[in-house]
N, C-alpha and C positions, 0 to 999 in steps of 0.2 A: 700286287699287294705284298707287302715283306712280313714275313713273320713277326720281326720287332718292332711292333706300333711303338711309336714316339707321345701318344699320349696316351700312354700308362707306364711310361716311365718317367721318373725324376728329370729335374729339367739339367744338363749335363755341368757337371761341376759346383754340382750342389753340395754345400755341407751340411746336408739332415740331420747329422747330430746335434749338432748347437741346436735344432729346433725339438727334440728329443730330451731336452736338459732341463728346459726351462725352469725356473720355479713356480709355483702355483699362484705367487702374485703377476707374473709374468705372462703364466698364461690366460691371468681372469683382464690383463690387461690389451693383451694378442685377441682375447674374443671379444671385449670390448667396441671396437669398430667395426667389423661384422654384423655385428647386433644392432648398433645404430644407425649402419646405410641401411642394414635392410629395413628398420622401424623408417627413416625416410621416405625408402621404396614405396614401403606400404601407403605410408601418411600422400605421397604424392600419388599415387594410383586410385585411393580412395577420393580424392579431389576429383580425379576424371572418368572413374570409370566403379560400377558396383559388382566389378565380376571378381569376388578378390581370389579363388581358389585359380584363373590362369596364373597369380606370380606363385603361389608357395614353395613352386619347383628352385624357385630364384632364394629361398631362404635355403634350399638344402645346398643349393651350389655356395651361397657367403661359407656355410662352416664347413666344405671344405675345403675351402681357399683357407680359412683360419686353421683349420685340422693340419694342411699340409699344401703352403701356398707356394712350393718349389715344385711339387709334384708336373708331371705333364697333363694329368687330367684338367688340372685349373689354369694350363697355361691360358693369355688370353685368346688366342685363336679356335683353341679347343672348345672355350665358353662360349664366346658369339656364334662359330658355327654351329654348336650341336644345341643350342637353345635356340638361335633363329632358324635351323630346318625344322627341328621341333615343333616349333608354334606354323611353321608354314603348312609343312603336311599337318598338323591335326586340325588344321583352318580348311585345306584341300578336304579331308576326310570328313568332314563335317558338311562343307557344301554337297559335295557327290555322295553322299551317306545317309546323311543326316545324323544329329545325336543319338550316341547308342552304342552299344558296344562293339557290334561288327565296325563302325567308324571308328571306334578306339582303339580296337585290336589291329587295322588296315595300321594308322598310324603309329602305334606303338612299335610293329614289326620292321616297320618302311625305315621310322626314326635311327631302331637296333643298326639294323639293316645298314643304311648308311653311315652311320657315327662310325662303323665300322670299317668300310669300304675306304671311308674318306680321314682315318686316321684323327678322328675327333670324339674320342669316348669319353663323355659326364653322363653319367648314369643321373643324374636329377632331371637331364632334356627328356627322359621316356616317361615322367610325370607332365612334363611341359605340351609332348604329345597327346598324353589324354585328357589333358585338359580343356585345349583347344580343340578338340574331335567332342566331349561332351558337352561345352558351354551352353547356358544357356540364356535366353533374351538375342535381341539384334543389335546389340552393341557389337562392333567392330573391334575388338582390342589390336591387333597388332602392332600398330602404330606404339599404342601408351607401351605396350611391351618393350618392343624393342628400345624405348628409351629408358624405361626400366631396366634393361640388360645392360645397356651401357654404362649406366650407373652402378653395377654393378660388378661387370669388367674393371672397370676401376679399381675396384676395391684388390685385384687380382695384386696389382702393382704400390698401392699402400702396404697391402699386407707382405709383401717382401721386402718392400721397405724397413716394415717393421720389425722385420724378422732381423735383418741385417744391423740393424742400429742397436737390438737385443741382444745381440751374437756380438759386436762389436764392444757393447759395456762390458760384457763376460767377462773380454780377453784382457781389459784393461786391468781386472780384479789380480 
């Protein structure tokens, strides 16, 4: 494992200034879509499923892909992996455990643990592990999850989009 994780660092040749400038129309217009994949998110999860506290990890990962969508924490690889180990061990923790906090704490550690190992740290997946180690009912979410995360990923690559197209009106000024 190398000292310098790659995802907690900016993503390489990045101009984080421009995204540091913004102005405050700019930036209610940068959280603007954030806000409404994830109100989608929800609206679409609520259709399939009544567990809604599994996605809320998924709201703190949109703001900050919008906070700082250059960063390596939000790259997308860092987001699907440490969201889908996430939901897996606290799914594992919850079968072999049962709900409860020893099942929450196994996965919460396991999540640390690897996000770590595996050069994939979003601090939102260690909400995503306890959520799925405490769930409750026999619904099965993984499935509505992980398409929930995908739609969410997405928003990884909008919002640099958008940064860029922001950064680009700037320079015309």
């Amino acid at each position: 494992m190398s000292a310098n994780l790659e995802s907690l660092e900016p993503v390489p040749g990045a101009d984080r200034s421009i995204r540091r400038r913004l102005s405050l129309r700019h930036e209610l217009v940068l959280a603007t879509l954030p806000t409404v994949i994830v109100l989608l998110v929800l609206l679409f999860v609520e259709m399939l499923s009544q567990q809604r506290l599994l996605f809320a990890s998924l709201a703190s990962s949109a703001f900050l892909i919008y906070l700082d969508p250059e960063h390596g924490t939000n790259r997308i690889r860092t987001l699907v992996l440490s969201q889908s180990l996430a939901a897996a061990l606290g799914f594992v923790a919850y079968y072999l455990l049962g709900a409860g906090y020893v099942a929450g704490g196994a996965a919460m550690v396991a999540t640390i643990f690897l996000m770590i190992v595996l050069d994939a740290v979003h601090p939102p997946a260690v909400s995503t592990s306890l959520a799925f180690a405490f769930r409750a009912g026999d619904e099965s979410n993984l499935a509505i999850f992980a398409m929930a995360l995908a739609i969410t990923a997405s928003l990884v690559a909008v919002q640099r989009s958008a940064v860029w197209m922001m950064a680009r009106m700037q320079r015309r000024r």
